[in-house]
VOGU-3710 file (C-alpha; in Angstrom, 3 decimals, decimal comma):
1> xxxxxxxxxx> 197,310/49,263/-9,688  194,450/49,378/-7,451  195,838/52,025/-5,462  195,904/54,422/-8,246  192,428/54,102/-9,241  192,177/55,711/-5,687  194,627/58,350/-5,807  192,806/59,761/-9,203  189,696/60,807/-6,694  192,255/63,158/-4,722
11> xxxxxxxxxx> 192,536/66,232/-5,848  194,549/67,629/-2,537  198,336/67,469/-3,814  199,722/66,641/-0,293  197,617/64,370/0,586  198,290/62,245/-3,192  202,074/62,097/-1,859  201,599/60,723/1,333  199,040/58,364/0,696  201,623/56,618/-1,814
21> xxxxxxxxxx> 204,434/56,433/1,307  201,489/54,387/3,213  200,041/57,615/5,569  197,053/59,048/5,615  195,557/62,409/6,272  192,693/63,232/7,637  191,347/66,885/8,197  188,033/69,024/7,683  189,759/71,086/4,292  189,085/67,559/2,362
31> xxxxxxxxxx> 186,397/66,845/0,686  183,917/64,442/1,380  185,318/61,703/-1,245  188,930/62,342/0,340  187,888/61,340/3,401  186,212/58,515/2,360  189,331/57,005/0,279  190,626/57,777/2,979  188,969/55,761/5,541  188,506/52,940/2,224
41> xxxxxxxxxx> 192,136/52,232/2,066  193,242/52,486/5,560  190,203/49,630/6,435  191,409/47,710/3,267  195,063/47,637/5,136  196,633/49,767/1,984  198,068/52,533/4,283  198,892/51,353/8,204  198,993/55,218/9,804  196,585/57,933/9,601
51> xxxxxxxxxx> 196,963/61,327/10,867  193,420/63,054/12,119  192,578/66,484/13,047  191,460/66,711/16,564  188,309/68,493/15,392  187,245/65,091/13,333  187,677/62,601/16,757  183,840/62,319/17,252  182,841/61,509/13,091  186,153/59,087/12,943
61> xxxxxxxxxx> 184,804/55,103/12,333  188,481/53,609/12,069  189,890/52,271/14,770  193,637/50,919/15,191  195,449/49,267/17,820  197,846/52,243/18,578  196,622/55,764/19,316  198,897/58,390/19,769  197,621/61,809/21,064  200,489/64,416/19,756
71> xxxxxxxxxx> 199,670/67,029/22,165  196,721/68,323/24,104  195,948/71,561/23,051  195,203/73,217/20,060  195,162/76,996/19,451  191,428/79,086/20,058  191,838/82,310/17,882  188,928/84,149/19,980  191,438/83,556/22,852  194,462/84,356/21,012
81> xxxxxxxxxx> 195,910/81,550/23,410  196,351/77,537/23,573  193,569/75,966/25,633  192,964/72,024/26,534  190,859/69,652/24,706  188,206/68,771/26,431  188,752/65,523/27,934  185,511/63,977/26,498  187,415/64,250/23,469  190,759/63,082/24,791
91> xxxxxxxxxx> 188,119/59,964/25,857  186,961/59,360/22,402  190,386/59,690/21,006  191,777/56,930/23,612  188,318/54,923/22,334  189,983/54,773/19,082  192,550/51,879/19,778  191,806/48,792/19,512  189,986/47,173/16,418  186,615/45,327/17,020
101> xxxxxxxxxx> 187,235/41,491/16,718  191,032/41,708/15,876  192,675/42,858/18,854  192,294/41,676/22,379  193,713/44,919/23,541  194,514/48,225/22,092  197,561/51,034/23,367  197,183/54,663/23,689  199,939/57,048/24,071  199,402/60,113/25,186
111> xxxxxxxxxx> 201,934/63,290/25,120  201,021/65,772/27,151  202,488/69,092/28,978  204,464/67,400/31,946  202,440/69,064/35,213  199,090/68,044/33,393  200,118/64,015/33,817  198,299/63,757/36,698  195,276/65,399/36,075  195,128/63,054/32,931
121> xxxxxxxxxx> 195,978/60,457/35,358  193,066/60,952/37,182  190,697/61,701/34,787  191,415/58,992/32,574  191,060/56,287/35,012  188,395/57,345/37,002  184,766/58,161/35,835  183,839/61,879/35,080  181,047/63,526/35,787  178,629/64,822/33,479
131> xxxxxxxxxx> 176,962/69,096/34,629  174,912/70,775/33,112  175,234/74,077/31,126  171,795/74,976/30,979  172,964/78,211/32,983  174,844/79,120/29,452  171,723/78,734/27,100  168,584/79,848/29,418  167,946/82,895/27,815  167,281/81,495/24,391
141> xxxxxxxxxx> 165,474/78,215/26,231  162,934/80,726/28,326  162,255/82,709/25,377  161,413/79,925/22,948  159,107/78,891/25,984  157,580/82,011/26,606  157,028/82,051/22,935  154,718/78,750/22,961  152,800/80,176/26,185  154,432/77,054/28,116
151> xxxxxxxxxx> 155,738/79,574/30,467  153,783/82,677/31,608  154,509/83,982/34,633  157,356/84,156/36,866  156,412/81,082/39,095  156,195/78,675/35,801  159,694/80,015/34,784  161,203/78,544/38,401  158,891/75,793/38,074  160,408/75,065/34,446
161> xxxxxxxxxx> 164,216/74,709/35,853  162,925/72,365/38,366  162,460/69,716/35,442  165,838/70,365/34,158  168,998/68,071/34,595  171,003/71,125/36,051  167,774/70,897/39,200  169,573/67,132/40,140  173,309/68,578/40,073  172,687/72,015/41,806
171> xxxxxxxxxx> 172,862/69,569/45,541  175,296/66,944/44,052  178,251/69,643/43,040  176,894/72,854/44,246  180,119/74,626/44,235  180,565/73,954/40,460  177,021/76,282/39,612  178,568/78,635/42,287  175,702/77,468/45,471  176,662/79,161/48,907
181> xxxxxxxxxx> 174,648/75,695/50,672  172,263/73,283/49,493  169,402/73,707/51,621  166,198/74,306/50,479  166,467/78,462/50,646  169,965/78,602/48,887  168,345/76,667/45,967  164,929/78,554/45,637  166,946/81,917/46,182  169,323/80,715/43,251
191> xxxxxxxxxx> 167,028/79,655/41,058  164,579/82,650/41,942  167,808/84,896/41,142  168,958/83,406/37,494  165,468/83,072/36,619  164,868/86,833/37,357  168,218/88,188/35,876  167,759/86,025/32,727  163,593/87,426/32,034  165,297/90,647/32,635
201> xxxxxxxxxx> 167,775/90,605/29,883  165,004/89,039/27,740  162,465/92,076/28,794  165,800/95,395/27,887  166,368/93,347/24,908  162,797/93,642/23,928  161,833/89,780/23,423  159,160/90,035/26,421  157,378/92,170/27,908  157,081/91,654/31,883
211> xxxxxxxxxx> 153,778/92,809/33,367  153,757/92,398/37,329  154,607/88,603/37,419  153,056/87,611/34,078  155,405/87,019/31,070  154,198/87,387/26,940  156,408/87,159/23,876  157,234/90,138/21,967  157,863/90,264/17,840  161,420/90,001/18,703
221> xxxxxxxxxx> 161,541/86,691/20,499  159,196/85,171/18,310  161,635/86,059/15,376  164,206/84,369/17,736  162,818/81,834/18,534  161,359/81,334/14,593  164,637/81,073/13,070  166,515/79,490/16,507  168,443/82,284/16,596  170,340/84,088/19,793
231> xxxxxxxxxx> 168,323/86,962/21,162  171,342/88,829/21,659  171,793/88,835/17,336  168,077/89,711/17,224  168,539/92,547/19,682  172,046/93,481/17,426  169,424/93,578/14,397  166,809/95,452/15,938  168,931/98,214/17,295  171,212/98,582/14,158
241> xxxxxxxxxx> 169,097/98,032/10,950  167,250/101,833/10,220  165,138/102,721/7,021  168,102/103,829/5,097  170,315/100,824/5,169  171,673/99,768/1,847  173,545/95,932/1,310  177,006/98,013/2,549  174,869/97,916/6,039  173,392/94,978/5,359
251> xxxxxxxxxx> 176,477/93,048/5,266  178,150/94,346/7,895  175,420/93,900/10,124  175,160/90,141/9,402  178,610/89,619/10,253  178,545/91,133/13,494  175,851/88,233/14,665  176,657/86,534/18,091  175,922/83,204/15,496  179,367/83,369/14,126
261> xxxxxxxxxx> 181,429/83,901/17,307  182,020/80,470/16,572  183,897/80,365/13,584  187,292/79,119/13,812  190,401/81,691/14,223  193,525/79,815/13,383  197,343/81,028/13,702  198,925/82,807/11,611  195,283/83,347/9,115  195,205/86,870/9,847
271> xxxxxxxxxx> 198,332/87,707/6,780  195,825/85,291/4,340  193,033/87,098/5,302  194,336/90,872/4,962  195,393/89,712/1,186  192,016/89,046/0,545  190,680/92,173/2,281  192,800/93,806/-0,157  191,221/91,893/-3,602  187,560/92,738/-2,397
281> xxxxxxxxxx> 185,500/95,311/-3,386  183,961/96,053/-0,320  186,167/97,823/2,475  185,662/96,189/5,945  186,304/98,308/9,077  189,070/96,354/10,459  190,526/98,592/13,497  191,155/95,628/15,677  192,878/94,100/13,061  191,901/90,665/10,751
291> xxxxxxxxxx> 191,696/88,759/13,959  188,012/88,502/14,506  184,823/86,757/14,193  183,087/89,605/12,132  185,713/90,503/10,399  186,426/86,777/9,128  182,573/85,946/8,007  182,302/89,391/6,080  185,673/88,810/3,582  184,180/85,080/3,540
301> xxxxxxxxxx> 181,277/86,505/2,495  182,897/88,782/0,002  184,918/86,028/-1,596  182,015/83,797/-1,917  180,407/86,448/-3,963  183,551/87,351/-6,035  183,613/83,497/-6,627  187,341/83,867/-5,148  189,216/80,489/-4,554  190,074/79,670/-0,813
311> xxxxxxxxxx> 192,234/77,302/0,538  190,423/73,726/1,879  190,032/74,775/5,574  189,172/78,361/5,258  186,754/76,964/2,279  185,478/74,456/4,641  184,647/77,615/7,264  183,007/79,258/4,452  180,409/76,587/3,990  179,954/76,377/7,518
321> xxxxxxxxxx> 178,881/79,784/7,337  176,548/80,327/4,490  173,534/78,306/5,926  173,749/80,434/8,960  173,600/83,710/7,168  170,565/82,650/4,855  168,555/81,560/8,148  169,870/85,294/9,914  168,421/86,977/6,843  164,987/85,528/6,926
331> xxxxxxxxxx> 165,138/87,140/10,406  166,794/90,252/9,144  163,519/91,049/6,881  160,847/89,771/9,129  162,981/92,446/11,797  162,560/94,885/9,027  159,315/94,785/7,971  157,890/94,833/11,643  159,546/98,622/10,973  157,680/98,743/7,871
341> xxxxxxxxxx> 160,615/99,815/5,766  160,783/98,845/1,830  163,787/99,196/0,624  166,267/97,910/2,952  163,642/94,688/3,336  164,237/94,389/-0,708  168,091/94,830/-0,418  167,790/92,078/2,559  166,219/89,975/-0,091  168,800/90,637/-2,477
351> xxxxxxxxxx> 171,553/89,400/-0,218  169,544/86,038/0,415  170,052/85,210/-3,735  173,375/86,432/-3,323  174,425/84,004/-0,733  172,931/81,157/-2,283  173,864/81,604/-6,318  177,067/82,876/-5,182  177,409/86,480/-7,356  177,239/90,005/-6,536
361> xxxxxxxxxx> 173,851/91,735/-7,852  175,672/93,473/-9,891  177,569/90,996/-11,601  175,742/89,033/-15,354  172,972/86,966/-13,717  173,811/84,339/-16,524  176,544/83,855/-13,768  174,071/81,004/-11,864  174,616/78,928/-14,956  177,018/75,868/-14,298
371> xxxxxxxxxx> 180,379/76,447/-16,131  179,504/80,039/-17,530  182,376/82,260/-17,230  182,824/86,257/-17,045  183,748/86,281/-20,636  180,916/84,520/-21,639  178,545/86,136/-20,131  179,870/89,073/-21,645  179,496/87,467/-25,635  176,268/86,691/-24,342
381> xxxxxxxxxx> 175,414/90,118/-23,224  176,444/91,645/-27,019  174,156/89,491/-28,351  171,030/90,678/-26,280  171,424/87,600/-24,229  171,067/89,577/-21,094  168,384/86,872/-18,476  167,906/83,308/-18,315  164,735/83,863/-20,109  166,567/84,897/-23,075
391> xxxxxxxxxx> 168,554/81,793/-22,834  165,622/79,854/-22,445  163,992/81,542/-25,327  166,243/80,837/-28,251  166,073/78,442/-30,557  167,924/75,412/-30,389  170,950/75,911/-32,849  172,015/79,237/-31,505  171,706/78,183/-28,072  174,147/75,449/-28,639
401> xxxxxxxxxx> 176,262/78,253/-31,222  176,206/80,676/-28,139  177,776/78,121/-25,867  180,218/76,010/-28,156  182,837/76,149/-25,815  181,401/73,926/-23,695  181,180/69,485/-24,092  178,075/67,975/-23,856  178,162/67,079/-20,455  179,004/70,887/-18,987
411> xxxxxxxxxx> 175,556/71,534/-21,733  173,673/68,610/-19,469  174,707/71,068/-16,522  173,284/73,913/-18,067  169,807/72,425/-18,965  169,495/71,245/-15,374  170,212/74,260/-14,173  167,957/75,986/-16,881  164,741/73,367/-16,193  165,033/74,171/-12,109
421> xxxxxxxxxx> 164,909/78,244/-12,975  161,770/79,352/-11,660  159,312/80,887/-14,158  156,601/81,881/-12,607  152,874/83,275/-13,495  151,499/85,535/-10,604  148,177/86,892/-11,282  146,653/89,049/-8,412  143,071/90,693/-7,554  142,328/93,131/-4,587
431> xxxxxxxxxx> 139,051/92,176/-2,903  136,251/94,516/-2,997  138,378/97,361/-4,514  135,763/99,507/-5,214  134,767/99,862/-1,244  137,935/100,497/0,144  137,893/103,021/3,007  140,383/105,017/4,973  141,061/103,036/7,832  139,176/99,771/6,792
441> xxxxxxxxxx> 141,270/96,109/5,857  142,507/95,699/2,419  142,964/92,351/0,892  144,906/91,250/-1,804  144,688/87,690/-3,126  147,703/86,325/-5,206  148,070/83,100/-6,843  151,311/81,296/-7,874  151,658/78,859/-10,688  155,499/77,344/-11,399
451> xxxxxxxxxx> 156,423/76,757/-15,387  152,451/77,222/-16,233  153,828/77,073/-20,180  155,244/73,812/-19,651  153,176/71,575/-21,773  155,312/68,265/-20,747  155,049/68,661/-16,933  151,113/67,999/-17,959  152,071/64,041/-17,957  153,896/63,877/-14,895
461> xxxxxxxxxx> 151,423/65,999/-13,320  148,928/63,498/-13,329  151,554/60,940/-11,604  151,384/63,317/-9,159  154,737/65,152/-9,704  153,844/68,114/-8,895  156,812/69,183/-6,687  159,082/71,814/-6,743  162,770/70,549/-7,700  165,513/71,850/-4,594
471> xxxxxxxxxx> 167,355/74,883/-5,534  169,871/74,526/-7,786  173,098/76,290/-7,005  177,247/75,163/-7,127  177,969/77,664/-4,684  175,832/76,602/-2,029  176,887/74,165/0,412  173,343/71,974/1,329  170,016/71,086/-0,380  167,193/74,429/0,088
481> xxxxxxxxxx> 163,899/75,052/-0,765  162,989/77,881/-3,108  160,602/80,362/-0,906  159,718/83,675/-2,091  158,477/87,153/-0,586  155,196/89,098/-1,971  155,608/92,231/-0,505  153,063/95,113/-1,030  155,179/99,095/-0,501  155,135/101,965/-1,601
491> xxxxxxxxxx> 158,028/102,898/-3,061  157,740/106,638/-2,652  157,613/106,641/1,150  159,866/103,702/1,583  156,818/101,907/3,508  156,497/98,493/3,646  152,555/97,737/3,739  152,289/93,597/3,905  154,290/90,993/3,566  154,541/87,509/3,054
501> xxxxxxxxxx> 156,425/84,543/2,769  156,039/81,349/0,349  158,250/78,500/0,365  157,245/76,276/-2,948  156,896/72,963/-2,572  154,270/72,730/-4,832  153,462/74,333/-8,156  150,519/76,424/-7,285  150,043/78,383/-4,573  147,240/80,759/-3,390
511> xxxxxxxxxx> 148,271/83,283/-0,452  146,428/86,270/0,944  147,757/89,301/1,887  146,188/92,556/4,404  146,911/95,666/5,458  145,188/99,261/6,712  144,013/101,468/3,922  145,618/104,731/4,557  143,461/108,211/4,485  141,540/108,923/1,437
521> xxxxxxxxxx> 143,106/109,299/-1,669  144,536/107,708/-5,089  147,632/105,146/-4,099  150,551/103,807/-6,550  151,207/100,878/-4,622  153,711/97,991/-5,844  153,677/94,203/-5,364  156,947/92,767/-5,218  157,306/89,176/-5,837  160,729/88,354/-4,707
531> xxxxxxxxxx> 163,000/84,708/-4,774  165,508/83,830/-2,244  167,516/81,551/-4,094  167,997/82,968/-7,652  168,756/86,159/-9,370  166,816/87,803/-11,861  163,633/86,244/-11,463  161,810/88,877/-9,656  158,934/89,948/-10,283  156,785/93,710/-9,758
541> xxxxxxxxxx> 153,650/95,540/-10,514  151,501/98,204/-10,212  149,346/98,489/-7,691  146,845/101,163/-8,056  144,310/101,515/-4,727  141,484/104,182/-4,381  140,712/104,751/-0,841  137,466/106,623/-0,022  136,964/108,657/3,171  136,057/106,957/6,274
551> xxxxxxxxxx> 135,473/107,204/9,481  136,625/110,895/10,860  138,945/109,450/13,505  140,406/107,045/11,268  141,384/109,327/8,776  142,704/111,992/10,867  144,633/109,694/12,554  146,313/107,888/8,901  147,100/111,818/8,144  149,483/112,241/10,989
561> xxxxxx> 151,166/108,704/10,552  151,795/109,677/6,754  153,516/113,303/7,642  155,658/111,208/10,237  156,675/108,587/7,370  157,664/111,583/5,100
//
């Protein structure tokens, strides 16, 4: 009886059937809760064999007194080839048998290719040594470094690797980090060397700038180093994004990042993935067929927006990836609006909500509601229910008329998701506007304030509750803060003046924003206040600036930037 109190948390059909024969399963397309039962019944001695993944060997808790390791390799799809596990996991498989305080001894078998039983031999019974692969990462390590001014010239780069862990192995194993001898030349001349050709990828990608022996961080590797992303993706941003790309560009750019290189390539996935190639609405440029990286994350993407159903592992992949591709797109617009461009820095912002709630930005934004579907959104539409706002906004009895077809708890859904929606009042002054001259700093000051109407929030104000709630989103795979852009363009030139971002963790917020007043003359400016997490809640006004002559240089020189922008 107890056991089927279990099996009704399972959703996984398979997994139902087996666990009633006594077997587990255990791999990363289950949820959370399936695991867990899982792991539950197996301790409780209700099933006596589980099957694991080998991806899952370092999170496993269970133990048993018999491990069996079916096999040693599994298949890499950038490879398109079997490799080995590594044997630090073939360790913490073996570490696996035996149960604390019930055994005295535990057995591990372990099937393996027949010429690699003596290498296992060896390496299981004797201890392994640990290297370093500092030598793989140094590029991203200097240029974090060089960003904090820890490292500034040449000398404190070498310097630096002499307090690493891969300085002590270099004369313990030198033939494993490729060392002709281990005297005190070879070293400083190999050290000297990967220092140098590592600054000098940093320096053509444009994260540094070398000057004689002294080193200084460029926008680029502070944006890398910001968002603890690769400075090859940043370079790949830099170098592709141009003032006329539209979300097509957008999103095919962001797949391409060296950040999802990672993302797992299994047998046989490519037929699965050229079905759903075929469903989405977006063509991707697959000449090397379905079998890669980029070409993986940008259907994922697709279907996450089309709200398609995956199955468990390929949704598991999916989640992996979304958290990635909301950190690269923070970079994406801080890349674009060192470039000063508007619109593709608005359409970068648009593709942040989109990854988050889940929808395309074309689709019903009632869509970020809990348990709304197409059709429903539709009914809404017809009857001028067309924002959140509007939902927000009626009374009571149609509200609940509108959305009949749902039970009270789906309704409990909808209200959280309602109460978290962002509603707010931006009010914004530009300092001394009457003075403004061509050439001379402009300031704008805006200030924030989150559900001002909201008379109850007064009470728990005073208890000092006067935090923003996490996003709220069913698509998204972890907790997020809400942050938002003010941006300050004009839209006519596609220039991007300012820009700023706010992450709300409180309700109001004051922020101050600057840039050069262009040559004299009357200016339609906008201010675009822009979310990250939700759709439909952005905000825009008019910005109007008079700019009176200034100095003679300044304005002579403002005229020639302007004829370049047009």
């Amino acid at each position: 009886g107890d056991m089927k109190d279990y099996l009704k948390q399972i959703k996984n059909e398979t997994l139902k059937q087996t666990l009633a024969q006594g077997v587990g399963i255990l791999h990363t397309g289950l949820t959370e809760t399936e695991k867990n039962v899982v792991k539950e019944l197996y301790s409780a001695g209700a099933i006596q064999v589980v099957v694991v993944e080998h991806k899952l060997c370092w999170g496993l808790t269970i133990a048993a007194h018999l491990v069996i390791v079916m096999g040693t390799q599994y298949y890499d799809g950038t490879e398109h080839r079997y490799v080995d596990y590594p044997i630090t996991s073939v360790v913490q498989m073996m570490g696996r048998a035996c149960r604390p305080l019930e055994d005295t001894n535990g057995k591990c078998s372990i099937f393996c290719y027949a010429p690699k039983k003596e290498f296992y031999k060896k390496f299981l019974y004797e201890p392994f040594p640990v290297e370093s692969h500092m030598d793989h990462f140094l590029h991203n390590h200097l240029n974090a470094e060089i960003g904090t001014k820890t490292i500034e010239t040449f000398q404190d780069a070498v310097d630096y690797m002499t307090w690493t862990f891969m300085w002590r192995r270099l004369t313990q194993n030198p033939n494993y980090y490729n060392l002709q001898g281990t005297s005190n030349r070879h070293l400083s001349d190999h050290l000297s060397e990967l220092v140098e050709s590592t600054l000098n990828d940093l320096e053509s990608s444009k994260c540094i700038s070398v000057d004689d022996m002294d080193l200084a961080p460029l926008n680029l590797g502070m944006i890398s180093s910001y968002y603890y992303i690769n400075y090859s993706t940043v370079e790949l941003f830099n170098s592709s994004l141009a003032k006329g790309t539209k979300m097509k560009g957008l999103m095919e750019i962001l797949s391409h990042a060296g950040e999802f290189e990672t993302i797992p390539l299994r047998q046989g996935e490519e037929r699965a993935l050229e079905r759903l190639a075929r469903r989405m609405p977006v063509k991707v440029a697959a000449d090397e067929g379905y079998h890669s990286p980029a070409v993986k994350t940008h259907l994922l993407l697709q279907s996450h927006f089309s709200r398609q159903n995956l199955s468990p592992t390929i949704q598991a992949d999916r989640d992996g990836l979304l958290p990635i591709a909301s950190r690269l797109l923070s970079a994406i617009v801080d890349v674009i609006s060192s470039a000063g461009w508007l619109e593709p820095a608005l359409a970068a912002m648009e593709l942040s909500q989109m990854i988050v709630q889940g929808i395309w930005s074309t689709d019903s934004v009632l869509l970020q509601i809990p348990h709304m579907t197409k059709e429903l959104a539709a009914k809404c539409d017809k009857t001028g229910i067309k924002s959140i706002f509007d939902l927000l906004d009626m009374e009571d009895d149609d509200r609940l008329e509108l959305l009949s077809s749902m039970s009270a708890s789906k309704l409990d859904d909808v209200a959280t998701m309602c109460n978290a929606y962002p509603n707010i009042e931006l009010k914004y002054e530009v300092v001394d506007s009457e003075e403004i001259t061509a050439g001379s700093r402009v300031e704008v000051l805006v200030a924030l304030e989150r559900d001002a109407d909201d008379e109850d929030d007064e009470e728990e104000d005073s208890k000092n509750v006067n935090v923003v709630e996490p996003v709220y989103s069913q698509r998204y795979p972890e907790p997020k803060n809400e942050a938002w852009w003010i941006v300050i363009g004009d839209p006519k030139k596609n220039k991007l003046m300012s820009i700023k971002k706010v992450i709300m963790r409180k309700k109001m917020h004051k922020s101050k924003l600057d840039f050069i007043a262009p040559a004299e003359g009357i200016y339609d400016f906008k201010l675009f206040f822009m979310c990250d997490s939700y759709l439909g809640c952005d905000q825009e006004y008019k910005l109007k600036i008079k700019v009176a002559e200034g100095e003679e240089d300044d304005s002579e020189d403002d005229d020639d930037e302007d004829e370049d922008e047009s």
